[in-house]
mmCIF entry with sequence, helices, sheets and N, C-alpha, C, O atoms, coordinates in Angstrom:
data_MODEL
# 
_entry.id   MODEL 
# 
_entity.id                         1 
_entity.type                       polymer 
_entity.pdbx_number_of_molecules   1 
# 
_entity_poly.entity_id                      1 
_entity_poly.type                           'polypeptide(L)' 
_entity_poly.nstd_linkage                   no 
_entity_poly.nstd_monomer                   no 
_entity_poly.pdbx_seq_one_letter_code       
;(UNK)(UNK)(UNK)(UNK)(UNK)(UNK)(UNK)(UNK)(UNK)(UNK)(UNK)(UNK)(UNK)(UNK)(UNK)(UNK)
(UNK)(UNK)(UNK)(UNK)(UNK)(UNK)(UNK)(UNK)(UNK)(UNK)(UNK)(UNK)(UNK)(UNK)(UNK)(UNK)
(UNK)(UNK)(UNK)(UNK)(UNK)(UNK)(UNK)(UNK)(UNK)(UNK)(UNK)(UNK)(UNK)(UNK)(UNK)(UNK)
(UNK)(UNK)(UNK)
;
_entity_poly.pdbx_seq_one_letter_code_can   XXXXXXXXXXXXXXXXXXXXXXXXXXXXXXXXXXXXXXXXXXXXXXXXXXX 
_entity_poly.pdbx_strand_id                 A 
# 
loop_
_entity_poly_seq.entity_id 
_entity_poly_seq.num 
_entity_poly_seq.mon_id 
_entity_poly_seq.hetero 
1 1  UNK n 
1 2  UNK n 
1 3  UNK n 
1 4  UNK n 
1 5  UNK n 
1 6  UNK n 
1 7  UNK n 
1 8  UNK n 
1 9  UNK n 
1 10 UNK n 
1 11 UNK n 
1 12 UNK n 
1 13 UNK n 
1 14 UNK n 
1 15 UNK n 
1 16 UNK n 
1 17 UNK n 
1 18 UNK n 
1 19 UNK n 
1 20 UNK n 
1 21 UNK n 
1 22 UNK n 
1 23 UNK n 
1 24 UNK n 
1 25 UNK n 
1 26 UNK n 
1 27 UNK n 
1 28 UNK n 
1 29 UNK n 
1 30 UNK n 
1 31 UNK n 
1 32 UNK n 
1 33 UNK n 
1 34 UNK n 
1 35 UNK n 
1 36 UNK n 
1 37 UNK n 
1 38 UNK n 
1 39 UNK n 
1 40 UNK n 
1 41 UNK n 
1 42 UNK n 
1 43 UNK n 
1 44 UNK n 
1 45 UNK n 
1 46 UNK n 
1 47 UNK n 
1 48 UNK n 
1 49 UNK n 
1 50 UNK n 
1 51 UNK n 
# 
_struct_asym.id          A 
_struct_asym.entity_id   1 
# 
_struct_conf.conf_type_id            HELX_P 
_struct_conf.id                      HELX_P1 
_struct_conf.pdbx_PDB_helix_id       AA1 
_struct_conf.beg_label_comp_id       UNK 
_struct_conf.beg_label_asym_id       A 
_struct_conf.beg_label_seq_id        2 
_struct_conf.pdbx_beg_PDB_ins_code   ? 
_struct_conf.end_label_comp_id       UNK 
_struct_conf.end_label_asym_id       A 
_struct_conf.end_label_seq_id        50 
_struct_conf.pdbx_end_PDB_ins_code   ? 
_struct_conf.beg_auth_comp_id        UNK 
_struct_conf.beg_auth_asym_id        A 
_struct_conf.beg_auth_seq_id         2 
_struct_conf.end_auth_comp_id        UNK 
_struct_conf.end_auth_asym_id        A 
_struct_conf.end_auth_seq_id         50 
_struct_conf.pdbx_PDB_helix_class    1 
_struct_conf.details                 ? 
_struct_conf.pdbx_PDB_helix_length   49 
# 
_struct_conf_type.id          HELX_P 
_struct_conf_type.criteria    ? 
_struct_conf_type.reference   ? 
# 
loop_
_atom_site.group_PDB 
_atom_site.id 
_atom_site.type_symbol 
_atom_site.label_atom_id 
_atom_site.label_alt_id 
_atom_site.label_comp_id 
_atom_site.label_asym_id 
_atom_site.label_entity_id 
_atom_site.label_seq_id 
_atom_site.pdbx_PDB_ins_code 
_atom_site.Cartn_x 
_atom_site.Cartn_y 
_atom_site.Cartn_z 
_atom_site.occupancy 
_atom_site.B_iso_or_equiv 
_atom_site.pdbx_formal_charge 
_atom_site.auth_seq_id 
_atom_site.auth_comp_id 
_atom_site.auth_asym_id 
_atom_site.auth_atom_id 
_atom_site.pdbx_PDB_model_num 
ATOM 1   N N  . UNK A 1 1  ? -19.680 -27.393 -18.355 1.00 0.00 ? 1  UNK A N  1 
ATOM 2   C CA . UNK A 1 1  ? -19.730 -25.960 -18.636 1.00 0.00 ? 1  UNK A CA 1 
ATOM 3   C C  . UNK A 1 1  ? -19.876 -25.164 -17.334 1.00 0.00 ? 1  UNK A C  1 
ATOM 4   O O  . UNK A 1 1  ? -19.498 -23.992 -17.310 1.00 0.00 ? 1  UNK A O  1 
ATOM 5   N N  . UNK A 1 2  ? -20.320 -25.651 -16.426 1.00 0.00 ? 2  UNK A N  1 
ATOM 6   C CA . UNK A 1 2  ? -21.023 -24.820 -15.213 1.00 0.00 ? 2  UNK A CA 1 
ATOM 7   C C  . UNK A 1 2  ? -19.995 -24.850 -14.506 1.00 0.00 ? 2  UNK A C  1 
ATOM 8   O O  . UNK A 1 2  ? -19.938 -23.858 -13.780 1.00 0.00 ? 2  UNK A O  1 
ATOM 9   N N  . UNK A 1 3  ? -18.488 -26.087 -14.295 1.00 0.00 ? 3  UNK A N  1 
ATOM 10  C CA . UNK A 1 3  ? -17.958 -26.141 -13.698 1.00 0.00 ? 3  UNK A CA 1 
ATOM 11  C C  . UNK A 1 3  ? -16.342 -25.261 -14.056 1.00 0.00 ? 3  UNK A C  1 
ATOM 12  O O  . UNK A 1 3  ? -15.454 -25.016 -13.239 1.00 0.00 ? 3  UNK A O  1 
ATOM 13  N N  . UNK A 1 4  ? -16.366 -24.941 -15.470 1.00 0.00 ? 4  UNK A N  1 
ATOM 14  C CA . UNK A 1 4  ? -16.019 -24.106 -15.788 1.00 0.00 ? 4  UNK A CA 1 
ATOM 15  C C  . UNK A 1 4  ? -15.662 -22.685 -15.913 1.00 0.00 ? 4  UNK A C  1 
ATOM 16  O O  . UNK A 1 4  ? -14.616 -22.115 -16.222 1.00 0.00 ? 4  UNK A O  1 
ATOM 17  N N  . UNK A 1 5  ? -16.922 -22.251 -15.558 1.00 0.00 ? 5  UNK A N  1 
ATOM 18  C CA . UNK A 1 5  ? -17.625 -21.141 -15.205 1.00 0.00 ? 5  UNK A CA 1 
ATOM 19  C C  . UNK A 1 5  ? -17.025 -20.341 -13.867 1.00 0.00 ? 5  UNK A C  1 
ATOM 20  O O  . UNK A 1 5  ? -16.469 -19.288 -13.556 1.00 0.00 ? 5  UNK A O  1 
ATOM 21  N N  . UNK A 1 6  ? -17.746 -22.123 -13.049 1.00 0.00 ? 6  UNK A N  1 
ATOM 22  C CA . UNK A 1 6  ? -17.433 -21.868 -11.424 1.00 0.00 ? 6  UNK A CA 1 
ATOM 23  C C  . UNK A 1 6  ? -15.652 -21.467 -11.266 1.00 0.00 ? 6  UNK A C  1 
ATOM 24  O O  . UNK A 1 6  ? -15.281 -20.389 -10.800 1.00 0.00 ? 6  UNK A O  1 
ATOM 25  N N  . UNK A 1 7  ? -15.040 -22.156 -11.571 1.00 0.00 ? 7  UNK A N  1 
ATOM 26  C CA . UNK A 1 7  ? -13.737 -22.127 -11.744 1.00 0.00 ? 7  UNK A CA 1 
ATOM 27  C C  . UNK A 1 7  ? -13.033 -20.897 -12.275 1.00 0.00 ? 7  UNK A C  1 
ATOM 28  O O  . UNK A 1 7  ? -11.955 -20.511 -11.821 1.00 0.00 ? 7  UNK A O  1 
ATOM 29  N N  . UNK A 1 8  ? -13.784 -20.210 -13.398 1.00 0.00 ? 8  UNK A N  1 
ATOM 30  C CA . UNK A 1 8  ? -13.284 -18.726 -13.603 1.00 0.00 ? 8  UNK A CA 1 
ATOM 31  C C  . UNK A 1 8  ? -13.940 -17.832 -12.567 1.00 0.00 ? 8  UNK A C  1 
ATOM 32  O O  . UNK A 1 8  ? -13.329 -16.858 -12.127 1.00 0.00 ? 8  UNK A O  1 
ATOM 33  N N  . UNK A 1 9  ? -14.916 -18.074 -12.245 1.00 0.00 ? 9  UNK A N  1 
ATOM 34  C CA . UNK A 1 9  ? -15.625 -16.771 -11.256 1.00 0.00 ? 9  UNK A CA 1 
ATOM 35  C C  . UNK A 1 9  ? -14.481 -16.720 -9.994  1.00 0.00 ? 9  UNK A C  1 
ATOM 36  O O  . UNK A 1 9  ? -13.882 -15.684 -9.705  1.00 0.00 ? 9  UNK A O  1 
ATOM 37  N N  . UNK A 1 10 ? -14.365 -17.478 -9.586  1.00 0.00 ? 10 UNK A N  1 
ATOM 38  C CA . UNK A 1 10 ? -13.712 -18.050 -8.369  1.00 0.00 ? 10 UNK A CA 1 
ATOM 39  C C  . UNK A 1 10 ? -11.952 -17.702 -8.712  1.00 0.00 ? 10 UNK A C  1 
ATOM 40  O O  . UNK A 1 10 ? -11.240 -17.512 -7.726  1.00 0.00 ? 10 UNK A O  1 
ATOM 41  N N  . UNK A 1 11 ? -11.347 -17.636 -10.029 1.00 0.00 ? 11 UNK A N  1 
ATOM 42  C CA . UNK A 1 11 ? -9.693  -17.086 -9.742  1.00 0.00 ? 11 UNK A CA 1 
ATOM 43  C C  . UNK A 1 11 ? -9.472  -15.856 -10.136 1.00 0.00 ? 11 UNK A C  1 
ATOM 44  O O  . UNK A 1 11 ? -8.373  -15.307 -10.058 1.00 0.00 ? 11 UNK A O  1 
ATOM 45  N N  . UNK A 1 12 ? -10.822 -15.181 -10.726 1.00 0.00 ? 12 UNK A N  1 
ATOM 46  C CA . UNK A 1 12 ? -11.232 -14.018 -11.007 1.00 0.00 ? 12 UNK A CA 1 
ATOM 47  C C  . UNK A 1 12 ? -11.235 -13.148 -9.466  1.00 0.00 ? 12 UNK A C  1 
ATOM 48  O O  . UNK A 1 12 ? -10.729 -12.042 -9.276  1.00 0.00 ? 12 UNK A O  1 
ATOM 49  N N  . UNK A 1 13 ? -12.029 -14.085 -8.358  1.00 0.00 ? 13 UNK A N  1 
ATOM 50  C CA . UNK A 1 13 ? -11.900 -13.461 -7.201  1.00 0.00 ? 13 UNK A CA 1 
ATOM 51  C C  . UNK A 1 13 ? -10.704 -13.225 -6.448  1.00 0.00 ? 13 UNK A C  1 
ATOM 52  O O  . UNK A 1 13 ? -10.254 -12.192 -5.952  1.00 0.00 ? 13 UNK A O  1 
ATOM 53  N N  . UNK A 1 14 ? -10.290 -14.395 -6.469  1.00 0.00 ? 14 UNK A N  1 
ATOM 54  C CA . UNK A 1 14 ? -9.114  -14.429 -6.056  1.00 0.00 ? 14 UNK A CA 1 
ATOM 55  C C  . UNK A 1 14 ? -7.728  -13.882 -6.577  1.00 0.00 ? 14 UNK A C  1 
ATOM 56  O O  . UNK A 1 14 ? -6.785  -13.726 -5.801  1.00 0.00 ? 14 UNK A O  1 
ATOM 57  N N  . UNK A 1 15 ? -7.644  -13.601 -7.911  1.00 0.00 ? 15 UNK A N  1 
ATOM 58  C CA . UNK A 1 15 ? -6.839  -12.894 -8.211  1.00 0.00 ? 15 UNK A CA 1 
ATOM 59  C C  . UNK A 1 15 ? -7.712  -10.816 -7.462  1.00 0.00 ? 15 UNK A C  1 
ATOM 60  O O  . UNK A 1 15 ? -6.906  -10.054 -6.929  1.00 0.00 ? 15 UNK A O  1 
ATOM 61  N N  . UNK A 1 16 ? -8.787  -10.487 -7.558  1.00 0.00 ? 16 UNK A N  1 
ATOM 62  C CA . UNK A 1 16 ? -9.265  -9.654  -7.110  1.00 0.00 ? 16 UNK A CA 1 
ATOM 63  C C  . UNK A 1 16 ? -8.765  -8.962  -5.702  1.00 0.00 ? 16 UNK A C  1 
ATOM 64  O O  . UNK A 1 16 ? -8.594  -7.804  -5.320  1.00 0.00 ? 16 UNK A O  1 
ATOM 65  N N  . UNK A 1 17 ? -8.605  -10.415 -5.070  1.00 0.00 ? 17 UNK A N  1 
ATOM 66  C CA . UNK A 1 17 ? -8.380  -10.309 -3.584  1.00 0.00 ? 17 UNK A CA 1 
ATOM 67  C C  . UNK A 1 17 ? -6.928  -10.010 -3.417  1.00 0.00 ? 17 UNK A C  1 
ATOM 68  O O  . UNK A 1 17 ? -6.465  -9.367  -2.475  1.00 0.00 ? 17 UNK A O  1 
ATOM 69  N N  . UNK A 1 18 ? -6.073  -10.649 -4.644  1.00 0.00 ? 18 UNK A N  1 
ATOM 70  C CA . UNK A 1 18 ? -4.507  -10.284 -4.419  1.00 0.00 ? 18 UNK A CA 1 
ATOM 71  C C  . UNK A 1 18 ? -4.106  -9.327  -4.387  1.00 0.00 ? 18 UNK A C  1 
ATOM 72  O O  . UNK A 1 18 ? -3.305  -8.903  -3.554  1.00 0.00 ? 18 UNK A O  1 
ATOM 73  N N  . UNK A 1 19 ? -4.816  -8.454  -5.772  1.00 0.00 ? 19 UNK A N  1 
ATOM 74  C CA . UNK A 1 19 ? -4.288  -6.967  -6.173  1.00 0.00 ? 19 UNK A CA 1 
ATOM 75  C C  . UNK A 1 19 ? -5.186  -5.959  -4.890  1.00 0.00 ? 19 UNK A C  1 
ATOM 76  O O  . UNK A 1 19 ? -4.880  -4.766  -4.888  1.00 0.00 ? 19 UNK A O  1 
ATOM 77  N N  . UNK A 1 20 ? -5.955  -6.291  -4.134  1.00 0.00 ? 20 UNK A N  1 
ATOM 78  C CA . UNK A 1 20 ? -6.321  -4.896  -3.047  1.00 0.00 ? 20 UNK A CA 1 
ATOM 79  C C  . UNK A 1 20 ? -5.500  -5.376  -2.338  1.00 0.00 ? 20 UNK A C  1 
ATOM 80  O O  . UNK A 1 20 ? -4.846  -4.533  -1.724  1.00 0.00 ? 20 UNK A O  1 
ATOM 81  N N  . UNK A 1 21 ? -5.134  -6.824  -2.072  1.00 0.00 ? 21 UNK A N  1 
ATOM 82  C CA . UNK A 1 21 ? -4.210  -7.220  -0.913  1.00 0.00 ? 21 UNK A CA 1 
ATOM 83  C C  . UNK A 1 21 ? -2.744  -6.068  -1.149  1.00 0.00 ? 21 UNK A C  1 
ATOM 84  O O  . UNK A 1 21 ? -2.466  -5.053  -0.511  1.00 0.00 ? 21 UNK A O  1 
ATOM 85  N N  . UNK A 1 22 ? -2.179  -6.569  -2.051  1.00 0.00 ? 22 UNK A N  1 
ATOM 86  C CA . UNK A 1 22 ? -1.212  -5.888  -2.398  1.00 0.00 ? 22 UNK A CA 1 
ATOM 87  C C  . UNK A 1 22 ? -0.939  -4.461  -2.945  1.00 0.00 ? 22 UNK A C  1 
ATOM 88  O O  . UNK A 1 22 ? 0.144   -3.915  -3.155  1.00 0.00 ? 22 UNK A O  1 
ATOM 89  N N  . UNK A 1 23 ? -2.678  -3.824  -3.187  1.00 0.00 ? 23 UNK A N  1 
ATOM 90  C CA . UNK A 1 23 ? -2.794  -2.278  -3.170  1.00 0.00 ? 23 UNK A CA 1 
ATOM 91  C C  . UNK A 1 23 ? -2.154  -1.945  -1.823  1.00 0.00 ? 23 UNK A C  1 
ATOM 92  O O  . UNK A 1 23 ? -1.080  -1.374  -1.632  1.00 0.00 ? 23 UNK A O  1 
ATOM 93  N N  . UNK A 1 24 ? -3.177  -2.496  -0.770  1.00 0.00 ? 24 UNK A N  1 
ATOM 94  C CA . UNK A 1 24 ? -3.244  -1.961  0.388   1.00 0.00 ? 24 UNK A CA 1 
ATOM 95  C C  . UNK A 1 24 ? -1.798  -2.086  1.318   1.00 0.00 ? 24 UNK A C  1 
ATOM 96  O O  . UNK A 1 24 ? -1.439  -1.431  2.296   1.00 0.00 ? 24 UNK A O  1 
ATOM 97  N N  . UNK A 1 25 ? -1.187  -3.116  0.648   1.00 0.00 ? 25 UNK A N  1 
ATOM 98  C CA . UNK A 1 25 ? 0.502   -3.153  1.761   1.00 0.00 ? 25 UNK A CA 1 
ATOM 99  C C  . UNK A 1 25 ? 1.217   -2.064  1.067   1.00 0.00 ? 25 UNK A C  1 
ATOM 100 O O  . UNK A 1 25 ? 1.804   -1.246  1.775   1.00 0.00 ? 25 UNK A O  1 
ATOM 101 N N  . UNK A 1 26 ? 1.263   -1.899  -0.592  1.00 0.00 ? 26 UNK A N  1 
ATOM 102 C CA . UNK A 1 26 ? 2.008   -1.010  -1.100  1.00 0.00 ? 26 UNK A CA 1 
ATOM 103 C C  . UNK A 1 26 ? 0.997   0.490   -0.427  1.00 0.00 ? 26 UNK A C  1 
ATOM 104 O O  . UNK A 1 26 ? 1.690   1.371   0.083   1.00 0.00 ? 26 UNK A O  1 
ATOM 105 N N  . UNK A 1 27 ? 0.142   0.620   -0.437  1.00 0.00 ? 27 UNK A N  1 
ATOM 106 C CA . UNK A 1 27 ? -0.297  2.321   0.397   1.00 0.00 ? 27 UNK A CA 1 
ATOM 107 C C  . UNK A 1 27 ? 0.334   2.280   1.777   1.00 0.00 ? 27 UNK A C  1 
ATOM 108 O O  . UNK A 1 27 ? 0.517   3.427   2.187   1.00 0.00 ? 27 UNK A O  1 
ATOM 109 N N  . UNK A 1 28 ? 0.864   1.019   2.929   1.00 0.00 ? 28 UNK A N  1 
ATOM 110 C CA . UNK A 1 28 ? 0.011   1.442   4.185   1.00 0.00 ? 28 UNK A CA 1 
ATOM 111 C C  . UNK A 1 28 ? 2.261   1.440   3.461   1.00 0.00 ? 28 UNK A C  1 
ATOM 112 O O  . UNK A 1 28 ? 2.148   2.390   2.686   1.00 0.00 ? 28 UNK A O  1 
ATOM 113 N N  . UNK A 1 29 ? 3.290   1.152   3.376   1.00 0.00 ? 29 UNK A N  1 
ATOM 114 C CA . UNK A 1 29 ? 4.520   0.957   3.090   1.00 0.00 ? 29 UNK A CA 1 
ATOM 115 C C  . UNK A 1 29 ? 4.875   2.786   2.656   1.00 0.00 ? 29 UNK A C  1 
ATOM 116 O O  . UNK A 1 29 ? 5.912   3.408   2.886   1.00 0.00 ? 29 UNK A O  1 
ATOM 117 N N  . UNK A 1 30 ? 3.818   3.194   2.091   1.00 0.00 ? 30 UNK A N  1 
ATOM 118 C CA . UNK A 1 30 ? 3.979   4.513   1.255   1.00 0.00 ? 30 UNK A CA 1 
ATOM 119 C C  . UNK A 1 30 ? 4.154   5.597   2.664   1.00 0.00 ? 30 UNK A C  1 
ATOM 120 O O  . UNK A 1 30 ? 4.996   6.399   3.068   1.00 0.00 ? 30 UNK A O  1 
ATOM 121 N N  . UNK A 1 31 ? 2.526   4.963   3.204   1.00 0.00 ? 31 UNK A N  1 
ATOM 122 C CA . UNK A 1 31 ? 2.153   5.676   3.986   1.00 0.00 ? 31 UNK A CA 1 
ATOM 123 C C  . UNK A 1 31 ? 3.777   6.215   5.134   1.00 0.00 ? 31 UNK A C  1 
ATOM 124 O O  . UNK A 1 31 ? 4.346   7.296   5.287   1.00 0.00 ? 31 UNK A O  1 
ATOM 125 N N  . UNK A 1 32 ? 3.975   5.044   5.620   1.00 0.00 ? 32 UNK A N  1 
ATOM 126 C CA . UNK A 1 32 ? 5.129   4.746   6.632   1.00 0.00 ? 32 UNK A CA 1 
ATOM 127 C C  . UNK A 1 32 ? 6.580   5.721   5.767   1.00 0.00 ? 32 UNK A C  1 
ATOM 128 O O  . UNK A 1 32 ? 7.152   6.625   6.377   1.00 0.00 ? 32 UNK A O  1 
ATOM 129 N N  . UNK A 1 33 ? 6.796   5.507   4.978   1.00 0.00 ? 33 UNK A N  1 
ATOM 130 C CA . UNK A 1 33 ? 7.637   6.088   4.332   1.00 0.00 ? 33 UNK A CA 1 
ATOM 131 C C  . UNK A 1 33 ? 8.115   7.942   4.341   1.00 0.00 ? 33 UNK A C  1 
ATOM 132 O O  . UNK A 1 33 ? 9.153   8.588   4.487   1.00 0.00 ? 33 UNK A O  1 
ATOM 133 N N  . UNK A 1 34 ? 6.545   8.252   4.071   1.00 0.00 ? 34 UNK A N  1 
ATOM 134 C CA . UNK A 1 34 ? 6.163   9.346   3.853   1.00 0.00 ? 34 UNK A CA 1 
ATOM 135 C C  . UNK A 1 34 ? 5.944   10.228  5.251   1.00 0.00 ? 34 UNK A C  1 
ATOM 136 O O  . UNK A 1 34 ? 5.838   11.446  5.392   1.00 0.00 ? 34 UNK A O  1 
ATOM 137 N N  . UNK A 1 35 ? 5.922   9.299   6.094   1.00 0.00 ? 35 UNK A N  1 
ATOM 138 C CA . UNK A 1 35 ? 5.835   9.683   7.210   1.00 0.00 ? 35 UNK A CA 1 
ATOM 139 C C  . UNK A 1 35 ? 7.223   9.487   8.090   1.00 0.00 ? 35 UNK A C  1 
ATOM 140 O O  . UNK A 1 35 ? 7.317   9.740   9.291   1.00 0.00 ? 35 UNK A O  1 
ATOM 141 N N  . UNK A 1 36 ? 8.180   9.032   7.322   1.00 0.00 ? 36 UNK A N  1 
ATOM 142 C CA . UNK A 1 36 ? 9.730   9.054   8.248   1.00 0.00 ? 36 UNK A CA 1 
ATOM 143 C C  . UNK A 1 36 ? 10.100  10.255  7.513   1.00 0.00 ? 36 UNK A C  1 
ATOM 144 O O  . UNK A 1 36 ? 10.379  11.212  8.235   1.00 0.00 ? 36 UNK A O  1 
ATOM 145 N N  . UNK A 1 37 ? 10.187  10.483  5.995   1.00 0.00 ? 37 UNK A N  1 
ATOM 146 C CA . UNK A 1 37 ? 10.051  11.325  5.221   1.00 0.00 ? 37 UNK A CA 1 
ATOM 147 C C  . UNK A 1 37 ? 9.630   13.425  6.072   1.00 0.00 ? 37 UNK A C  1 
ATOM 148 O O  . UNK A 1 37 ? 10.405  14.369  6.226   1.00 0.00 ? 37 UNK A O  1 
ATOM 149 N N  . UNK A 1 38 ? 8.474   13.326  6.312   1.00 0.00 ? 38 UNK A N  1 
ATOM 150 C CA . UNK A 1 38 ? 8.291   14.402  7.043   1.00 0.00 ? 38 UNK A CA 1 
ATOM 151 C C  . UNK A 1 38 ? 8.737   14.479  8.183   1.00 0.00 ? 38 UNK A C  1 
ATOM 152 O O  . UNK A 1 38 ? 8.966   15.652  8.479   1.00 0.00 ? 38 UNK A O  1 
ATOM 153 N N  . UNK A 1 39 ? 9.024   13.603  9.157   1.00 0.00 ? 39 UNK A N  1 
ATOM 154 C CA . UNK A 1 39 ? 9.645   13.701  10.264  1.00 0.00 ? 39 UNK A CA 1 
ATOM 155 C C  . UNK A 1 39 ? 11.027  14.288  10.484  1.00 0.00 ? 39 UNK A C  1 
ATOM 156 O O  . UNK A 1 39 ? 11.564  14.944  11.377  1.00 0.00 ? 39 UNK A O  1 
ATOM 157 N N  . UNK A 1 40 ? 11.452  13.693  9.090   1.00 0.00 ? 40 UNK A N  1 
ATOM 158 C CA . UNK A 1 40 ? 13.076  14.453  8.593   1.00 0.00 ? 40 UNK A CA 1 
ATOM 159 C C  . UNK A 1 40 ? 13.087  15.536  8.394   1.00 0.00 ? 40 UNK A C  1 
ATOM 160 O O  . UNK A 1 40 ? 14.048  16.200  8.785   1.00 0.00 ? 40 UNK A O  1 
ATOM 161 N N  . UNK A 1 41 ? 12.286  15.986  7.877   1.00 0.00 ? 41 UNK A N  1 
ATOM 162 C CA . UNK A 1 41 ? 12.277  17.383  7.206   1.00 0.00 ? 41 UNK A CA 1 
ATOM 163 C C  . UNK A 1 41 ? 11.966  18.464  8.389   1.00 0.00 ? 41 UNK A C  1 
ATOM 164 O O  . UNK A 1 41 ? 12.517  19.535  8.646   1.00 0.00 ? 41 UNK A O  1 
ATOM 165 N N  . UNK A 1 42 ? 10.697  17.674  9.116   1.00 0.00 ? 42 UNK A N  1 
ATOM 166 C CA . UNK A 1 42 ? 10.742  18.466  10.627  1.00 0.00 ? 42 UNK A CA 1 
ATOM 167 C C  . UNK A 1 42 ? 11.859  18.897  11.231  1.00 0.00 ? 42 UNK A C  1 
ATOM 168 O O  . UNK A 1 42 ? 12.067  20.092  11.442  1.00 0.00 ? 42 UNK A O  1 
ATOM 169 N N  . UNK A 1 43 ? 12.769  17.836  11.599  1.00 0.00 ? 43 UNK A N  1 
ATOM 170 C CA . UNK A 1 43 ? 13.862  17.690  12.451  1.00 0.00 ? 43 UNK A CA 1 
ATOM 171 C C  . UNK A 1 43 ? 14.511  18.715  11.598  1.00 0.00 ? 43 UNK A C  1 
ATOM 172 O O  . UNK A 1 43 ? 14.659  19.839  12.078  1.00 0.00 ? 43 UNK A O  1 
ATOM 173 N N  . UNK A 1 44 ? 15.014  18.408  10.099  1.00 0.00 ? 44 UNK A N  1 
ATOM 174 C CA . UNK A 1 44 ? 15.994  19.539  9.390   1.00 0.00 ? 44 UNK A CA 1 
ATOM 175 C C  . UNK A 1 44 ? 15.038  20.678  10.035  1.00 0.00 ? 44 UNK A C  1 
ATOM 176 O O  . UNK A 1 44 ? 15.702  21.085  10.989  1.00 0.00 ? 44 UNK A O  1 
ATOM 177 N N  . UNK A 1 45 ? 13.731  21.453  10.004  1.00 0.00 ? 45 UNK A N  1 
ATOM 178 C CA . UNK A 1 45 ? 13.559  22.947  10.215  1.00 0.00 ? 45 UNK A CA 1 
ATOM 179 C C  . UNK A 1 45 ? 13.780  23.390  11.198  1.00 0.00 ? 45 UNK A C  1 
ATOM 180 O O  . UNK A 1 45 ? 14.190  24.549  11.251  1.00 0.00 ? 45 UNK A O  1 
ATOM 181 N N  . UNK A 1 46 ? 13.498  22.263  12.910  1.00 0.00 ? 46 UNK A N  1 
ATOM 182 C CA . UNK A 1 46 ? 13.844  22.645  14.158  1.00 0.00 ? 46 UNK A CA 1 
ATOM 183 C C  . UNK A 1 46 ? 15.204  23.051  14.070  1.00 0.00 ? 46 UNK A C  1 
ATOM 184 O O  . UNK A 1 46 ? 15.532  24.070  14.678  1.00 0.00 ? 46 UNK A O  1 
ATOM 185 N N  . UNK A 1 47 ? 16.450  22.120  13.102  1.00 0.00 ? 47 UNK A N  1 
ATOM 186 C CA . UNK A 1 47 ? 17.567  22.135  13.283  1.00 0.00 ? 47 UNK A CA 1 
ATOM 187 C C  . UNK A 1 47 ? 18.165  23.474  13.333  1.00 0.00 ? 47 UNK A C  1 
ATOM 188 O O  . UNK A 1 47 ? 19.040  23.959  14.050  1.00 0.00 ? 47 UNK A O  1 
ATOM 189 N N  . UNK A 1 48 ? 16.946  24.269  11.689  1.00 0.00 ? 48 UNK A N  1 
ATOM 190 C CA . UNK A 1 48 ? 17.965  25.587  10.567  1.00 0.00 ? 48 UNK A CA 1 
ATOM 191 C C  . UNK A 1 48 ? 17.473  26.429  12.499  1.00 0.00 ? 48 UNK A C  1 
ATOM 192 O O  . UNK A 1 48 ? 18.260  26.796  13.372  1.00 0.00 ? 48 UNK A O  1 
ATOM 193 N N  . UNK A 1 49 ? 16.056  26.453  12.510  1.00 0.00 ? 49 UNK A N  1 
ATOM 194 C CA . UNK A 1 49 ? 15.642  27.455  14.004  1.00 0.00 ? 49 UNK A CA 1 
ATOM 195 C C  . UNK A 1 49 ? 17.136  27.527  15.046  1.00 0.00 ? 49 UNK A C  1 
ATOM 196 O O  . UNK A 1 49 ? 17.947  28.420  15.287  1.00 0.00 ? 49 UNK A O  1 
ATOM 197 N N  . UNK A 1 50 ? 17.025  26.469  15.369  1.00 0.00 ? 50 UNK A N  1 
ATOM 198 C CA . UNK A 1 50 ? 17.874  26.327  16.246  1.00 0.00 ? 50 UNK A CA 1 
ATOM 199 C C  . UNK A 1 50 ? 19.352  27.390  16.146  1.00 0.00 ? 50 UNK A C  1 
ATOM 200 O O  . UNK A 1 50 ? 19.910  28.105  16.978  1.00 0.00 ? 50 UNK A O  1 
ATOM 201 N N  . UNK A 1 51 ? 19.584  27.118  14.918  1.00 0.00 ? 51 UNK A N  1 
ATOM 202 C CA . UNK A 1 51 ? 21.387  27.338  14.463  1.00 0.00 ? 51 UNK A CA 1 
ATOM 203 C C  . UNK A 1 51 ? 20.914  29.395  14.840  1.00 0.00 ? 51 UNK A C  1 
ATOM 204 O O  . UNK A 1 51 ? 21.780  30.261  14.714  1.00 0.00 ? 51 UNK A O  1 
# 
């Protein structure tokens, strides 16, 4: 029974550890995105200034 136990606590964690793992690549992916994202949009407003 105990070893049972041990065995759920333990893929309980580890599944725990997957989903922030994989929170955190899908935010820092967002992040990067969102940030080529505004850079574009920069460049388009210098562009309209410019014209």
């Amino acid at each position: 029974m105990k070893t049972l136990f041990f065995i759920i606590v333990v893929t309980m964690l580890a599944a725990a550890f997957v989903v922030t793992y994989l929170v955190n690549k899908e935010q820092r992916s967002m992040n990067r995105v969102s940030g080529t994202f505004i850079k574009l949009i920069q460049k388009f407003d210098s562009w309209q200034m410019m014209r």
